[in-house]
C-alpha positions as CSV (number, residue, x, y, z in Angstrom):
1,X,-23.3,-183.4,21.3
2,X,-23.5,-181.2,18.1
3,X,-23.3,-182.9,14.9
4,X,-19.8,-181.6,13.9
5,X,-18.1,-181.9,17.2
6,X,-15.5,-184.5,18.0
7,X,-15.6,-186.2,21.2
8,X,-13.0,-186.6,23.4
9,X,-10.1,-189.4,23.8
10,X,-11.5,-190.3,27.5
11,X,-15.2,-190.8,25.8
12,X,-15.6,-194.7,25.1
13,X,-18.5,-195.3,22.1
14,X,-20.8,-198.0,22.6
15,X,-21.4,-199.9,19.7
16,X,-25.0,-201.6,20.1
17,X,-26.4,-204.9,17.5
18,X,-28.7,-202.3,15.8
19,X,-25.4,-199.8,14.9
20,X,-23.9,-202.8,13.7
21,X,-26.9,-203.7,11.3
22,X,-27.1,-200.5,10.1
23,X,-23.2,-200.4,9.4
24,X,-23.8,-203.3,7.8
25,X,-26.7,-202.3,5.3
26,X,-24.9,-199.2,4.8
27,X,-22.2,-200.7,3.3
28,X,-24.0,-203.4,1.0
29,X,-26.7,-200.5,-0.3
30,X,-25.9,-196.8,-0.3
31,X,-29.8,-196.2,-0.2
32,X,-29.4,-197.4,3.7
33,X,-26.5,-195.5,4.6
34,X,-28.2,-192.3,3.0
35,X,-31.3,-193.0,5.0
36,X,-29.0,-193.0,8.1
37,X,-27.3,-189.9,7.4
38,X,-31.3,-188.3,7.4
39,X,-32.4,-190.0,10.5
40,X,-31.4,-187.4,13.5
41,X,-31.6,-191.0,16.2
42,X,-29.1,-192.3,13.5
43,X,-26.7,-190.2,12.7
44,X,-26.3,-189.1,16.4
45,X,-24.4,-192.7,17.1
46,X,-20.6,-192.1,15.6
47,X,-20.5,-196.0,14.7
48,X,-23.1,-195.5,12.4
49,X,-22.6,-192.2,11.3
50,X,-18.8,-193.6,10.1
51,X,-19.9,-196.6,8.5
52,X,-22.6,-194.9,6.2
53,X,-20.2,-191.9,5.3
54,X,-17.4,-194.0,4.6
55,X,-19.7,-196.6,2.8
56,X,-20.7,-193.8,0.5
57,X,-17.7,-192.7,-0.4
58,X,-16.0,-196.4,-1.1
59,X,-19.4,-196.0,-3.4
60,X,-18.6,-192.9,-4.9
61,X,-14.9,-193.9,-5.6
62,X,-16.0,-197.5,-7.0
63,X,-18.3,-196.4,-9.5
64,X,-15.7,-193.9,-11.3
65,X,-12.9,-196.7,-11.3
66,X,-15.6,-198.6,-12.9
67,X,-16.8,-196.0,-15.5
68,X,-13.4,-195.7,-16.1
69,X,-12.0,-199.0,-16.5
70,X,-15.1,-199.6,-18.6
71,X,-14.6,-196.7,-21.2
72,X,-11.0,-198.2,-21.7
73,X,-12.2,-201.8,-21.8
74,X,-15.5,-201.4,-23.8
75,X,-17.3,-203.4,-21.1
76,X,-17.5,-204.0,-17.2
77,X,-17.8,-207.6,-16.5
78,X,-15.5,-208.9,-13.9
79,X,-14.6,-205.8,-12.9
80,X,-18.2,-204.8,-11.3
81,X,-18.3,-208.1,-9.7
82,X,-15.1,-207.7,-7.9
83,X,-15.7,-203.8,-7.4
84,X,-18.7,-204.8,-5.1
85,X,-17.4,-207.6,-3.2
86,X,-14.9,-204.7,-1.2
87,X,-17.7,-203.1,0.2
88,X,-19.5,-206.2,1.2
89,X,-16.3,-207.7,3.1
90,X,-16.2,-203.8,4.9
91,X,-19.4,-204.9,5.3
92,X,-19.0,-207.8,7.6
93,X,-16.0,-206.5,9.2
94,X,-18.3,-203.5,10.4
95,X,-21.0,-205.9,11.8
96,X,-18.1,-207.3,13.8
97,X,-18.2,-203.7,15.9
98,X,-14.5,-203.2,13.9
99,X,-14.2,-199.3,12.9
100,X,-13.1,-200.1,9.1
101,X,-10.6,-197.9,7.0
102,X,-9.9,-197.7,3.9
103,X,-6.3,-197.2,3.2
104,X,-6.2,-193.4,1.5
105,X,-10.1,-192.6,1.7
106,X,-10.3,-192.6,5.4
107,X,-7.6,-190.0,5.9
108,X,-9.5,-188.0,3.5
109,X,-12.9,-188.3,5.1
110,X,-11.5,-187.4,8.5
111,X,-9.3,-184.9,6.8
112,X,-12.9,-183.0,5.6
113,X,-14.3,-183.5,9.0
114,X,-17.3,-185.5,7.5
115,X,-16.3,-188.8,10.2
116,X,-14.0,-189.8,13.1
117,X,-13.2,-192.7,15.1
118,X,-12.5,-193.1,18.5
């Protein structure tokens, strides 16, 4: 199957322990799910191809609302703390072999073409 192509409705994915484990570490480091974007064995499985491009851009998203909210505020604090502990419950839910969303992102990331779900 070619990178950008979208399988079918009738094609089930099978979601193995070591997709879930990468899902996983995707979502708690970005460094992991960039590394599985690079490896050809990993981005070739759809469950971990969504969870590392959806991790990254719950990363990307995070860290402005955080720049931003700590320009206005003078410091971070709290904020960080509870801007990281989204990711790590996506996280977990991922390991579970559930196919996350994020209420506007995921739209948008399917919307580019960069992920699906089944």
């Amino acid at each position: 199957m070619e990178e950008n192509q979208v399988p079918s409705a009738a094609e089930t994915v099978e979601i193995s322990d070591d997709d879930k484990l990468w899902a996983l570490l995707g979502w708690i480091t970005g460094v992991v799910a960039l590394i599985a974007l690079f490896m050809e064995d990993k981005k070739q499985r759809p469950f971990v191809k969504y969870n590392a491009v959806m991790a990254l851009a719950v990363l990307v998203v995070i860290s402005v609302l955080v720049s931003i909210i700590s320009a206005i505020t003078c410091g971070i604090g709290v904020v960080t703390a509870l801007a990281y502990i989204y990711p790590i419950y996506l996280g977990i839910q991922s390991y579970q072999g559930k196919w996350v969303e994020v209420p506007w992102l995921t739209d948008f990331v399917k919307k580019q073409g960069w992920a699906w779900t089944p």
